[in-house]
N, C-alpha and C positions, 0 to 999 in steps of 0.2 A: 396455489394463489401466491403472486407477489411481495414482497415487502415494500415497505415505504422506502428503504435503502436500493434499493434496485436500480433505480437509474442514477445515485452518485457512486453506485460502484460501479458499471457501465462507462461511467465517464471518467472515474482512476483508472480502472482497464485499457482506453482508450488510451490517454495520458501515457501510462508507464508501456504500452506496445509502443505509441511513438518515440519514446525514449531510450528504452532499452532493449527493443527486437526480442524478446524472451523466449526461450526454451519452452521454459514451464513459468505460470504466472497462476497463484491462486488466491480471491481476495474473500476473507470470512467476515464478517458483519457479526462482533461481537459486543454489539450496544443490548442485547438483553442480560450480558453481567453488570451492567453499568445502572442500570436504572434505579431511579431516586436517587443519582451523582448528580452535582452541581451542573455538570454540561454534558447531559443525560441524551438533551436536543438534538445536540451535535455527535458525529460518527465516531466511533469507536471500530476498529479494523484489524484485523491480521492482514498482513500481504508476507507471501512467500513469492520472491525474484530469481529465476534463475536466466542467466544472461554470461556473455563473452564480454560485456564494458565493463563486470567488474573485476576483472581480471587485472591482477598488481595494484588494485585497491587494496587499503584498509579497511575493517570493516566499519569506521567511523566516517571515511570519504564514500562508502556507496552509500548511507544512510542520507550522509548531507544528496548523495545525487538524488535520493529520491526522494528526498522533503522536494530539492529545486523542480523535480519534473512534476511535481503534485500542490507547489506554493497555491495556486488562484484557488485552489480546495480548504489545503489549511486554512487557509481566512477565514474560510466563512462556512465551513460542509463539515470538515475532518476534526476530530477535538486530539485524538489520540491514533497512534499508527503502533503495531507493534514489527520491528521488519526484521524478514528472515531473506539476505540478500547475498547470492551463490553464483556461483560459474560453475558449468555442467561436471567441471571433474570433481565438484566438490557437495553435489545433490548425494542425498540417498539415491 
């Protein structure tokens, strides 16, 4: 059976392939540690990135790329992101 989260992670999926062509891309829906938080509502996430664009990034400049590739979400879907953002020689 589905979760209620299921099609806004579908649509971060969506999102961060157009952005970043990924290796590996895995998005975990970790809103049942959250609940009874203040913005319980709204998604709570792991994403693990692995990708060539961030490559000679900082890990502060791929974070900001993936807030930008995921902005119309944070509005209004995403309350919390937690990001795990790699280039392949640097994945387990």
């Amino acid at each position: 059976m589905g979760t209620a989260s299921e099609p806004l992670m579908a649509t971060m999926r969506a999102a961060l392939e157009r952005a970043f062509a990924p290796s590996a891309l895995e998005i975990i829906d970790d809103g049942a540690w959250h609940a009874g938080h203040a913005a319980a509502g709204r998604g709570h996430f792991r994403v693990l990135l692995v990708s060539e664009a961030f490559r000679g990034h900082s890990r502060l400049e791929r974070h900001r790329m993936v807030y930008a590739a995921l902005t119309p979400l944070l509005a209004s879907s995403v309350h919390a992101l937690n990001i795990t953002a790699r280039t392949a020689d640097e994945h387990d």
